[in-house]
NURO-460590 format. One record per residue (C-alpha): x, y, z. Coordinates in nm, 2 decimals, m for minus. Layout:
R   east  north     up
R      X      Y      Z
...
END
This chain:
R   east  north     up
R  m7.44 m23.06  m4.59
R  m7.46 m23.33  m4.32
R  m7.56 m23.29  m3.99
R  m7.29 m23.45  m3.70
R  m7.36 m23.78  m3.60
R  m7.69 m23.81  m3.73
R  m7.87 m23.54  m3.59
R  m8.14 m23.41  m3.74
R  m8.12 m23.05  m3.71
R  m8.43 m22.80  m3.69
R  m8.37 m22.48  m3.87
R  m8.64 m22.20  m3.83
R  m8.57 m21.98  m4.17
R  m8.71 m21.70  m4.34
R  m9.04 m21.78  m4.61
R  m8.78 m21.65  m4.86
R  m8.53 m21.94  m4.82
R  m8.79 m22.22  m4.85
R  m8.68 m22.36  m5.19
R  m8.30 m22.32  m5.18
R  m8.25 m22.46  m4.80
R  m8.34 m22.81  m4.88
R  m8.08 m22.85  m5.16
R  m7.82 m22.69  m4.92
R  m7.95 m22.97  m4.70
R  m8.17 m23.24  m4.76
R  m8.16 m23.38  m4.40
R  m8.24 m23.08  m4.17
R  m8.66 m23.05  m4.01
R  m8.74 m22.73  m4.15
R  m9.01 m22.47  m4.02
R  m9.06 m22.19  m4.24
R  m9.24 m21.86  m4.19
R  m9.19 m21.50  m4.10
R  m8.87 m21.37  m3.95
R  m9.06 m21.24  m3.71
R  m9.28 m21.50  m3.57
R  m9.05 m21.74  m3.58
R  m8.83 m21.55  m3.34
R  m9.11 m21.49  m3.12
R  m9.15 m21.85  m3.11
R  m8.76 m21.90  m3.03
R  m8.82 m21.63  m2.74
R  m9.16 m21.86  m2.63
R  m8.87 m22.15  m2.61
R  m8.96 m22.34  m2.92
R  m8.72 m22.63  m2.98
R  m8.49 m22.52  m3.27
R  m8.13 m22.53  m3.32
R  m8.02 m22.27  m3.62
R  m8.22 m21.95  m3.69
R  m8.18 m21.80  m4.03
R  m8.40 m21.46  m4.05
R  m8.44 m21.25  m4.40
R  m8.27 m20.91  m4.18
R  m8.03 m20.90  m3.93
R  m8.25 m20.69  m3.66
R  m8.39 m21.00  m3.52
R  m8.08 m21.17  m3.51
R  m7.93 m20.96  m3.33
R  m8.25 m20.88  m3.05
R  m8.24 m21.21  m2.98
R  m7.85 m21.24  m2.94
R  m7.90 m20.91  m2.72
R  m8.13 m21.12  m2.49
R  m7.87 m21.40  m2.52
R  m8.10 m21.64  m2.68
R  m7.89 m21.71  m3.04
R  m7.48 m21.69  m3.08
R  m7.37 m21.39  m3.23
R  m7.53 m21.37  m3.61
R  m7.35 m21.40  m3.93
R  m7.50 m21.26  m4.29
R  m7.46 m21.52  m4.48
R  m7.63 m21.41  m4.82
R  m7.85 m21.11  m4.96
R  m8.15 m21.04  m5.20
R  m8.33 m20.80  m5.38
R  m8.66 m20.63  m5.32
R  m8.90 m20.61  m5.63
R  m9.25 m20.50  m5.70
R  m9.41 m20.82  m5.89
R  m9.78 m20.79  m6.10
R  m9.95 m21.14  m6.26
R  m9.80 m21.19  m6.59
R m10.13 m21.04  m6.76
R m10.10 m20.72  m6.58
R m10.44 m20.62  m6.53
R m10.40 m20.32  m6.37
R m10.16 m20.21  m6.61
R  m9.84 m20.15  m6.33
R  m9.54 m20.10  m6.52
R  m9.37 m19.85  m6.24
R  m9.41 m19.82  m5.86
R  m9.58 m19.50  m5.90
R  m9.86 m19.68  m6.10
R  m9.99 m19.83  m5.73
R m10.11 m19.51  m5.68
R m10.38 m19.57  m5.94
R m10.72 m19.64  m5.84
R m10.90 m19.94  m5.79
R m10.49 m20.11  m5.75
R m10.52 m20.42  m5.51
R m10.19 m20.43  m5.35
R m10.05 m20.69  m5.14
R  m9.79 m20.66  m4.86
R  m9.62 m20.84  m4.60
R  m9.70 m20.70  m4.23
R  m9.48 m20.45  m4.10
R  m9.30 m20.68  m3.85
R  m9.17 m20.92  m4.15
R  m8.87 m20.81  m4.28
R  m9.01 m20.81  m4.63
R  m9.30 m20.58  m4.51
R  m9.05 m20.37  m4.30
R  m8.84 m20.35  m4.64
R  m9.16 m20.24  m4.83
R  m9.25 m19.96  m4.57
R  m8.87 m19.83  m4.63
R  m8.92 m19.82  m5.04
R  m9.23 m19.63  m5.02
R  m9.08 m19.36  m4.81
R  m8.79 m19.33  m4.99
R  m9.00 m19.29  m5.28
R  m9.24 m19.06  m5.13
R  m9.51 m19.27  m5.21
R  m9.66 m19.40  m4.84
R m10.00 m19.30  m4.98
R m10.04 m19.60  m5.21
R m10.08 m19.79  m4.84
R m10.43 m19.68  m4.89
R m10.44 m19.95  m5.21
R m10.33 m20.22  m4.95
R m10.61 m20.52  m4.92
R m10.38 m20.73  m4.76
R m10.09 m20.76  m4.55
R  m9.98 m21.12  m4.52
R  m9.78 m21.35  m4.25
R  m9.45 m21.40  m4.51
R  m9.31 m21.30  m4.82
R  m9.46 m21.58  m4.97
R  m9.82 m21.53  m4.88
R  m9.76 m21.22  m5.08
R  m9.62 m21.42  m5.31
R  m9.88 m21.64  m5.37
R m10.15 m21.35  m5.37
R m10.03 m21.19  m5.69
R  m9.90 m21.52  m5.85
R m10.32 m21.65  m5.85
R m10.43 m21.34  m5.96
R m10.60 m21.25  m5.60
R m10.37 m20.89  m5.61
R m10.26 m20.66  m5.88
R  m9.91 m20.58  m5.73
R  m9.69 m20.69  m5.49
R  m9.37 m20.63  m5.30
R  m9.16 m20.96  m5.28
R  m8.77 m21.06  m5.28
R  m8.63 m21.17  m5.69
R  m8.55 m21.48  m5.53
R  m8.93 m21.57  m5.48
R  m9.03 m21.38  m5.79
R  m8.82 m21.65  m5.98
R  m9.03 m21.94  m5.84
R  m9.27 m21.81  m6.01
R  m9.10 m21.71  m6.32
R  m9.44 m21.84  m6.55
R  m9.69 m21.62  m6.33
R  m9.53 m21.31  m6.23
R  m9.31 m21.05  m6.39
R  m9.09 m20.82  m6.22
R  m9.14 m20.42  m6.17
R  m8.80 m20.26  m6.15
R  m8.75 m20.01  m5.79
R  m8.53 m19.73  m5.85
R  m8.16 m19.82  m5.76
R  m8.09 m19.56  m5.51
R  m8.45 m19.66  m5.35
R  m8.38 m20.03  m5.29
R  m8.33 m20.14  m4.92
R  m8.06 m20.32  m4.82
R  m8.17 m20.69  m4.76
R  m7.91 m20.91  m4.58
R  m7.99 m21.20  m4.42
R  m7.86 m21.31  m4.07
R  m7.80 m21.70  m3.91
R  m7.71 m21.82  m3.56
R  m7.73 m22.11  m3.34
R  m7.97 m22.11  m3.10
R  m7.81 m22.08  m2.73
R  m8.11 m22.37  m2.63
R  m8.04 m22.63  m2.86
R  m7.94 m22.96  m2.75
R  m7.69 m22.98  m3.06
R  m7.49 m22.71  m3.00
R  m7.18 m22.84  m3.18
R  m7.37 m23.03  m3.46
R  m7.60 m22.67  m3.57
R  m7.27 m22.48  m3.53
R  m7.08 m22.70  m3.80
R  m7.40 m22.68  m4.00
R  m7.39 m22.27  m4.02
R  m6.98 m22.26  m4.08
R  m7.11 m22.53  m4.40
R  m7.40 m22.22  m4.48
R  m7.10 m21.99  m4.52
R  m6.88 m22.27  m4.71
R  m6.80 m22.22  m5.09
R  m7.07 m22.54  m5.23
R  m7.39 m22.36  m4.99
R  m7.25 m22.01  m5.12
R  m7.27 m22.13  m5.47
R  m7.64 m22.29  m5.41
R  m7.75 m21.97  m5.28
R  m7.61 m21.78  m5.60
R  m7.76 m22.02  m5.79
R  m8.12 m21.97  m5.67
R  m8.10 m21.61  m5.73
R  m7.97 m21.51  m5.43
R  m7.65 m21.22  m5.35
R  m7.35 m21.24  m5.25
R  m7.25 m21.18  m4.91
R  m7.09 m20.84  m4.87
R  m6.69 m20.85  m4.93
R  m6.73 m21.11  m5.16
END
């Protein structure tokens, strides 16, 4: 993916998407971080030109407040519980985190990974195991990071960060019928000063060779296809 006429793009993108958006494109300035702040910063008037956010919710406030063009999901992903390889704590199903002594790890509630977490834990009936929480973290990948050093016994990430990982962490399973719907959402930003450079940048995002990257790091298909 090349940017028009040399421009060098900034993209503010989900934690999540850290390791497969540099191979999309090597030539983009990247700030990674949570959905959610970064959007705050996009409200503040931070310089950026494409916004790429793990839900669609903060898409689309921002396009209600006419800040971002109308979003697009342009790929999807799986929540998973993930424990250290050596399992300490001995969590081989959700319902395990209700044990005691379990130090679990999740994303705040205004990342979409944390709001994601929040809905699996009702679904399951299980909101109680909130009370084994010793930290809620900035990004998926603070979580991430957390369980993958051994600092946390369990926590809720997306596969496509579990698979970073692969030699530190191993995955829980979540019930099916439990799992959230994770979608992601991109759109140029209304403000930037390449208007016609980031939108040819998100119509190469939704192209077959960017699709195909995204598959290949783990990542779902978007829906219809």
């Amino acid at each position: 993916m090349t940017a028009l006429a040399q421009v060098v793009l900034q993209v503010f993108a989900a934690a999540s998407l850290t390791n497969v958006f540099p191979r999309i494109d090597g030539t983009a300035r990247y700030q990674f971080g949570g959905s959610n702040t970064l959007a705050a910063q996009i409200t503040q008037g931070a310089p950026a030109d494409v916004f790429a956010s793990a839900n669609t919710t903060l898409a689309w406030q921002l396009y209600a407040k006419r800040l971002v063009t109308k979003p697009v999901v342009f790929t999807r992903n799986n929540l998973v519980l993930i424990v250290p390889r050596s399992n300490p704590a001995r969590i081989h199903s959700v319902t395990d985190l209700r044990k005691p002594d379990v130090k679990l790890v999740v994303a705040a509630p205004a990342v979409p990974a944390g709001s994601y977490t929040l809905q699996v834990l009702k679904s399951l009936k299980l909101t109680d195991v909130l009370d084994n929480v010793v930290s809620q973290e900035p990004d998926v990948r603070g979580v991430l990071a957390k369980v993958a050093l051994g600092e946390a016994d369990a926590g809720f990430v997306y596969s496509t960060d579990a698979r970073t990982v692969a030699k530190k962490v191993r995955t829980v399973p979540i019930p099916g019928w439990a799992k959230p719907t994770v979608a992601y959402a991109v759109s140029v930003v209304t403000a930037s000063k390449h208007r016609a450079a980031a939108q040819a940048w998100v119509k190469r995002l939704l192209g077959k060779r960017s699709q195909a990257k995204l598959l290949q790091a783990g990542f779902l298909p978007r829906p219809g296809r």
